[in-house]
C-alpha positions in Angstrom: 14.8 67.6 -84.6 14.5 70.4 -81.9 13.9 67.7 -79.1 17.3 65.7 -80.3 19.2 69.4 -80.3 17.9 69.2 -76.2 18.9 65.8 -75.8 22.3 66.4 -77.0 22.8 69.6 -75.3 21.6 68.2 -72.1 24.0 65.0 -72.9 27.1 67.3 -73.1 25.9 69.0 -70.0 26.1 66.2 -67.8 29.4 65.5 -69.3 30.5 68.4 -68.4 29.7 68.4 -64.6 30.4 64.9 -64.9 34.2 66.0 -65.3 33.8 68.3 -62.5 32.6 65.9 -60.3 35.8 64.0 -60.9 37.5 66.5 -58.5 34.2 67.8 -56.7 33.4 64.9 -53.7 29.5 66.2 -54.0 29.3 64.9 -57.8 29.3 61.4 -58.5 31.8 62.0 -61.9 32.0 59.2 -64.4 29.0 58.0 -63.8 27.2 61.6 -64.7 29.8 61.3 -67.4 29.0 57.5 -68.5 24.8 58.9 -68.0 25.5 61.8 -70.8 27.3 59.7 -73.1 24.1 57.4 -72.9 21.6 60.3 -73.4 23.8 61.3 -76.1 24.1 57.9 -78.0 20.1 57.3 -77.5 19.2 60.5 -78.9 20.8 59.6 -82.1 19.6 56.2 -82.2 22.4 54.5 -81.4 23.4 55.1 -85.4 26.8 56.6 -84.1 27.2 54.8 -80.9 26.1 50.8 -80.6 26.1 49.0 -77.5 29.3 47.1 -77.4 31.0 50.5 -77.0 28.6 51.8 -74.2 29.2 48.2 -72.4 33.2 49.3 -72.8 32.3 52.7 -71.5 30.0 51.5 -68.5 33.1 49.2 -67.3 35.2 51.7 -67.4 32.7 53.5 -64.9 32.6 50.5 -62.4 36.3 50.6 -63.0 36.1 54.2 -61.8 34.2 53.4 -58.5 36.4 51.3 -57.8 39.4 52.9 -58.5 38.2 56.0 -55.8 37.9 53.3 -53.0 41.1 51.7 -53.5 43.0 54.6 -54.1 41.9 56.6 -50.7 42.1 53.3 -48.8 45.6 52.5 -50.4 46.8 55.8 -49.5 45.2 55.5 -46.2 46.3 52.6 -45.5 50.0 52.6 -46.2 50.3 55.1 -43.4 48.2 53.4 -40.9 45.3 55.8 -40.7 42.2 55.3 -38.8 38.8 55.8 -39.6 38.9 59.2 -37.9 41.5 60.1 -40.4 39.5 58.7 -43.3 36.3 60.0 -42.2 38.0 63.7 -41.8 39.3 63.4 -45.4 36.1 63.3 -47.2 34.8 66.0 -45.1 37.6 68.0 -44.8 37.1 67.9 -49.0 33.5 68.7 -48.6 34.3 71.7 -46.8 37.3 72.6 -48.8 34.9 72.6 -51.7 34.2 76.5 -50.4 37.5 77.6 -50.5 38.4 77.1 -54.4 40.8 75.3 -55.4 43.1 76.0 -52.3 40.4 74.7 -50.0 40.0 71.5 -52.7 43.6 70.8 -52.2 44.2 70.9 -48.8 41.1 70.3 -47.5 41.6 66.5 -47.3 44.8 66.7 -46.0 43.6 68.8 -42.8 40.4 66.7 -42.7 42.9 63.7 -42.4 44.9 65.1 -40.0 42.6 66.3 -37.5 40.9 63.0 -37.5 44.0 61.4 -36.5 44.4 63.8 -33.7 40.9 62.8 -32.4 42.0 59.4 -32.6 44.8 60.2 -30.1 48.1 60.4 -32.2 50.6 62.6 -31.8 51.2 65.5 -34.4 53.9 63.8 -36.5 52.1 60.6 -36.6 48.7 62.5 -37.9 50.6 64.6 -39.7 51.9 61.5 -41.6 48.7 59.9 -41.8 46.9 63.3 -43.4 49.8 63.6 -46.1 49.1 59.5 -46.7 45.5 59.9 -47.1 45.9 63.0 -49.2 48.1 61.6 -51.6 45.7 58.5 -52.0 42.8 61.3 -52.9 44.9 62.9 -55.1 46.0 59.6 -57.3 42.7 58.7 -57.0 41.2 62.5 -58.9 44.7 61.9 -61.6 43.0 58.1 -62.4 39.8 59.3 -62.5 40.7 62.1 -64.5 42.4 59.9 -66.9 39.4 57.7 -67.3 36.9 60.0 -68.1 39.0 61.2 -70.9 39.5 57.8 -72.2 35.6 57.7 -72.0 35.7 60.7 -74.1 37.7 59.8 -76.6 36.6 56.2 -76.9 33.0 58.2 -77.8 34.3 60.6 -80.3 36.6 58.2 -82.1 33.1 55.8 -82.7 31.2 59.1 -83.3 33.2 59.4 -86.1 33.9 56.0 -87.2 
């Protein structure tokens, strides 16, 4: 009994920074959330949680990967960006990990736009571009978001029934 306490406290850990690495680049988020809910199922013998629901909850994972690609290269994209610009959002978001959430927020944007400006664009152009990108991050964190929730719910409602 004290080795399933561990396994479920461990399984709600994971869930937990798996919803952080939703917004955190460093963190690969619904699948550390998808990994907990698995933990969490196994360590009550699947009595709560059966298969069919952790096949529906490990889709909506894949659906998450692939919802962060298409979302940065859909934002990306619409404005024309370049791989400089794309490349310099997911660093810029690295480093704006360590400025809090200010640094999270606008650290893609900047990332964005100074890779355009390698690439040789002039400053409305990249400015466009970084504002593109940025936005494509961002609805790509809300979607994520939402899905992780879903994955929450989806568990607790067959917890309990």
């Amino acid at each position: 009994m004290e080795l399933q306490l561990l396994y479920y406290v461990v399984a709600a850990v994971l869930v937990l920074i798996g919803i952080a690495g939703t917004i955190l680049p460093a963190l690969p988020g619904l699948p550390l959330v998808f990994a907990g809910m698995v933990l969490g199922a196994w360590a009550g013998d699947f009595e709560h949680i059966g298969i069919p629901v952790l096949v529906v909850l490990g889709l909506l994972t894949l659906l998450s990967l692939v919802v962060d690609f298409w979302a940065t290269a859909l934002g990306a994209r619409r404005v024309g960006a370049s791989g400089k610009a794309v490349a310099g959002a997911v660093i810029g978001t690295f480093v704006g990990i360590f400025f809090g959430p200010i640094g999270l927020f606008a650290g893609p944007f900047v990332g964005a736009l100074a890779g355009e400006l390698l690439h040789g664009r002039d400053v409305a152009k990249a400015t466009r571009v970084g504002f593109g990108t940025w936005m494509g991050i961002v609805f790509g964190t809300v979607l994520k978001l939402g899905l992780a929730f879903t994955m929450i719910g989806l568990f607790v409602l067959a917890w309990i029934f």
